[in-house]
C-alpha positions in Angstrom: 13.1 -5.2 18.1 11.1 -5.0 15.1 7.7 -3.4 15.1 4.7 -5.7 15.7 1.9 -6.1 12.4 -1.6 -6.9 12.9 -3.5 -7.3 9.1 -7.2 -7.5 9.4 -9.8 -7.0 6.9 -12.6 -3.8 6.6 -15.7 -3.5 4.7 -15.6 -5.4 1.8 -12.1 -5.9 0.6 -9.7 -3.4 2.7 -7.2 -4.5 4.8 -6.9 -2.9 8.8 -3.2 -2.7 9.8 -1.4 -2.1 13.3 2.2 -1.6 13.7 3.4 -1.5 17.5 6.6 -1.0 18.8 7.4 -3.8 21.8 9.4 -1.6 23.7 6.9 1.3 24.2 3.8 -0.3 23.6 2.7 2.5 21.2 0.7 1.4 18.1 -0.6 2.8 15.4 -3.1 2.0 12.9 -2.6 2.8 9.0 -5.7 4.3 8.0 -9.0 3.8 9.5 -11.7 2.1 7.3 -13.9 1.2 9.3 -14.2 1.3 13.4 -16.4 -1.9 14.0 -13.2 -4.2 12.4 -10.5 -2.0 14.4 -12.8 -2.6 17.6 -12.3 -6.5 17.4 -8.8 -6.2 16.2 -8.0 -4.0 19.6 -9.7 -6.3 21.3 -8.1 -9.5 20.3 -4.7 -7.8 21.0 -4.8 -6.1 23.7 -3.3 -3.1 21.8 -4.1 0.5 22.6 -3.6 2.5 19.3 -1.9 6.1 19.9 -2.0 7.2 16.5 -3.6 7.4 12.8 -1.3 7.3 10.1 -3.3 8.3 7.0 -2.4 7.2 3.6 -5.0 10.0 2.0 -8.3 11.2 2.3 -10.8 8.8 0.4 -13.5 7.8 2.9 -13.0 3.9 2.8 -9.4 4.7 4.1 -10.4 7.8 7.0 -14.1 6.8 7.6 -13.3 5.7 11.5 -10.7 8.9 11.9 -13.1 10.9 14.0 -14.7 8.2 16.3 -12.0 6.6 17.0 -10.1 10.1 18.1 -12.9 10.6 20.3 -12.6 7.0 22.0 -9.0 6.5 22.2 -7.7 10.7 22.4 -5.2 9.4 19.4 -3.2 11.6 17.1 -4.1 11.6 13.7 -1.1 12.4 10.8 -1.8 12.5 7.3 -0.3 14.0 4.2 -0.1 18.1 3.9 -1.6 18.2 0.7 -4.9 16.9 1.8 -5.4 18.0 5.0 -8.5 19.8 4.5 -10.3 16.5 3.4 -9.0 14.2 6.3 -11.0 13.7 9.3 -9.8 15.1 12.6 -6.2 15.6 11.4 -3.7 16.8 14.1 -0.3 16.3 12.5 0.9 17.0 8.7 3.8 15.7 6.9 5.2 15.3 3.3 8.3 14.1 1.2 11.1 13.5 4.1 8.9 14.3 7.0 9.9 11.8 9.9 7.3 10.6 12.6 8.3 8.0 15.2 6.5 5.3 17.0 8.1 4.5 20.2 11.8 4.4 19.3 10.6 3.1 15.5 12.0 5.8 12.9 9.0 6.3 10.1 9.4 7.9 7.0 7.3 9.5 4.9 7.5 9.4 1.2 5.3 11.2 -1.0 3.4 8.9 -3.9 0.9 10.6 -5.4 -0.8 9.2 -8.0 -3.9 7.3 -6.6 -4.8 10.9 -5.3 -2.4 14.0 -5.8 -1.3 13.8 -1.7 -1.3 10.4 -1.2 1.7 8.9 1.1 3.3 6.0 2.2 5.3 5.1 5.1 8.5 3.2 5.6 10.1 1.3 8.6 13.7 1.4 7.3 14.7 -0.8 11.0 11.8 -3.2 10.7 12.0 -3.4 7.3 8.4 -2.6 6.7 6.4 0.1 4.2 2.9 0.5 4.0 1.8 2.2 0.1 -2.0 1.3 0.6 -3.2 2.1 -2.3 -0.1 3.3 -4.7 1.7 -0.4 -4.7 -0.7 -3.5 -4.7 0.3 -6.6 -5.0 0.7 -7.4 -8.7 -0.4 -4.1 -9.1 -0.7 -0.1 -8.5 -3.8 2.3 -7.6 -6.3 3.3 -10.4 -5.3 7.3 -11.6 -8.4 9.2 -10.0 -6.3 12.2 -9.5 -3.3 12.3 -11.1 -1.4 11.7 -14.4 0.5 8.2 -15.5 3.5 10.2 -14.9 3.1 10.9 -12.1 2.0 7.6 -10.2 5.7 6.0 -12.5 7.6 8.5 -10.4 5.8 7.1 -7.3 6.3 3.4 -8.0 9.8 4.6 -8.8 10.9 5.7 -5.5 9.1 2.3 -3.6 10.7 -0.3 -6.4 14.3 1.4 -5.0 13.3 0.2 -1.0 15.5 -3.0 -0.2 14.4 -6.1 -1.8 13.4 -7.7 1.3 11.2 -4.6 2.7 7.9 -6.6 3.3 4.7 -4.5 2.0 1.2 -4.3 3.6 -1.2 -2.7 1.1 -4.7 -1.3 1.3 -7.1 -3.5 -0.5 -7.4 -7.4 -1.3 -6.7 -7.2 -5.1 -4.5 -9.8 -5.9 -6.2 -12.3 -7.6 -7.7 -9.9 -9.8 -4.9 -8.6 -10.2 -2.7 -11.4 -11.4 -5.2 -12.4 -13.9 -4.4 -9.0 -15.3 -0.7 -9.4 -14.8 -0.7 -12.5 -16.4 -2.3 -11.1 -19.9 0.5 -8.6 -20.4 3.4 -10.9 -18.9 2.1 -14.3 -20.2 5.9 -15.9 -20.3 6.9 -15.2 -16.8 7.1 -18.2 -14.6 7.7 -16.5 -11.5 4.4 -14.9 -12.0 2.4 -17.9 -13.1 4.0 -19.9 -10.2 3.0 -16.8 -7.6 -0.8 -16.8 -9.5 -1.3 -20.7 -8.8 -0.2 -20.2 -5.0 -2.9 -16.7 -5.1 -5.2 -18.6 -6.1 -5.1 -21.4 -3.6 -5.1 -18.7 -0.5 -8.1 -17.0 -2.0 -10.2 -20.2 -2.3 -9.2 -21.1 1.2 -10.5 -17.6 1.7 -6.3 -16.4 3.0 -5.1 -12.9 2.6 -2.4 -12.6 -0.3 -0.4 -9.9 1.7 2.1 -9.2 2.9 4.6 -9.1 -0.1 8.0 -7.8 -0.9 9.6 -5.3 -3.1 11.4 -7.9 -4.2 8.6 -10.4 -4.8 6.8 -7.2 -7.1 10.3 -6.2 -8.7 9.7 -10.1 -9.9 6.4 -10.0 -10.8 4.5 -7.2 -10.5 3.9 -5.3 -14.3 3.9 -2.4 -13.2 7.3 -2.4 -11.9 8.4 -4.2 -14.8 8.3 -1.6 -17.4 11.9 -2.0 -18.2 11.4 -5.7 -19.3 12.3 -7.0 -22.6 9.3 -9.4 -22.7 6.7 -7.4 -21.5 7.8 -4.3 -24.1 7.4 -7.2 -26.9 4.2 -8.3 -26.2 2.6 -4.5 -26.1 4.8 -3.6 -29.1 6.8 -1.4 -27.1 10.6 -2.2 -27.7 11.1 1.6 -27.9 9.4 3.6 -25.8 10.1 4.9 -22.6 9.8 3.5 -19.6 6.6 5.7 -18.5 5.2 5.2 -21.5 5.4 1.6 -20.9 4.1 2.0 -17.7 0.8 4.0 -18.7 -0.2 1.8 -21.2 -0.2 -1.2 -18.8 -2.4 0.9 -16.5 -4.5 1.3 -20.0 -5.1 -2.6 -20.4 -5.9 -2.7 -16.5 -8.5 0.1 -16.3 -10.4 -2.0 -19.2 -9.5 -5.2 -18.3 
């Protein structure tokens, strides 16, 4: 059986996210921004969480690590490379490193970029992937420690998932983000048909998320760096595909 998702919101735009496997019961919650929001959520399911799986180390993702280690004896696992600045961390992993929830199979892939340790983690038998903040809808993290470069290699490996791997993501961006998406990739009417239905969830006050690798590969611009349009409109036709890429990020840090 696939594994179980619970999306909540934190703070002021971050999403809360359990994953349990049926068969176990185990659950585990991707990042912890806040403990008041994972309270209520544990409440209203009746879900005891076993385990942190830490994205990386910035506070409004690890801010409920320690509190809720203490209240629930739950094993924290983060990323290797940023260890020393993660809350209560127990277990470490990196590129290929496997964890497992239940009889659920994760794996870890490494996509710095956001921050230079930053990881997401895929359910290859549920079909699942959290990137929290590499892959947004319609967009990708802002480059606080890390080159363009690096963050195209990163989007790189998660753009190659299965089309129909559905993505949970850290923050509520999307509408923001389309806008943006929109004045790069004005012709695209998957993308203006996606902004119009974006729209109407956030006025009705709706998460946007999940989406799908393929739903990005469609309409996302920063997984589009190979398209014909796109390239015209920067004036483009020639470069390389992380050039591309970084000069999208460009327009969206001074949008």
């Amino acid at each position: 059986m696939p594994v179980e998702i619970e999306q909540f919101m934190c703070r002021s735009d971050n999403f809360g996210i359990f994953a349990r496997d049926p068969a176990s019961g185990q659950t585990a919650i991707i990042d912890a921004p806040e403990e008041a929001s994972i309270l209520a959520a544990i409440k209203r399911t009746g879900w005891t969480p076993t385990m942190i799986l830490t994205t990386h180390h910035h506070v409004d993702h690890v801010e409920a690590n320690l509190t809720l280690k203490e209240r629930f004896k739950l094993r924290i696992i983060g990323p290797e490379a940023e260890m020393a600045r993660i809350p209560g961390i127990d277990e470490t992993v990196a590129e290929g490193s496997v964890v497992y929830l239940g009889g659920e199979r994760i794996e870890v892939i490494a996509t710095p970029g956001h921050t230079a340790g930053h990881v997401s983690y895929h359910l290859p038998a549920s079909k699942v992937a959290f990137t929290a903040d590499t892959l947004f809808a319609l967009g990708c993290g802002r480059l606080f420690e890390c080159k363009p470069p690096v963050m195209y290699d990163s989007l790189k490996k998660l753009a190659a998932l299965p089309a129909d791997t559905v993505v949970y993501c850290g923050h509520e961006y999307t509408l923001a983000n389309a806008r943006f998406a929109l004045s790069v990739d004005p012709t695209n009417s998957a993308l203006k048909e996606r902004a119009a239905r974006i729209e109407a969830l956030r006025a009705d006050n709706k998460p946007t998320l999940p989406t799908t690798i393929g739903e990005e590969l469609s309409t996302n611009p920063f997984l589009r760096w190979h398209d014909p349009a796109i390239r015209r409109h920067l004036g483009l036709e020639k470069a390389l595909d992380a050039e591309v890429f970084a000069e999208i990020r460009k327009r969206k840090d001074n949008f």
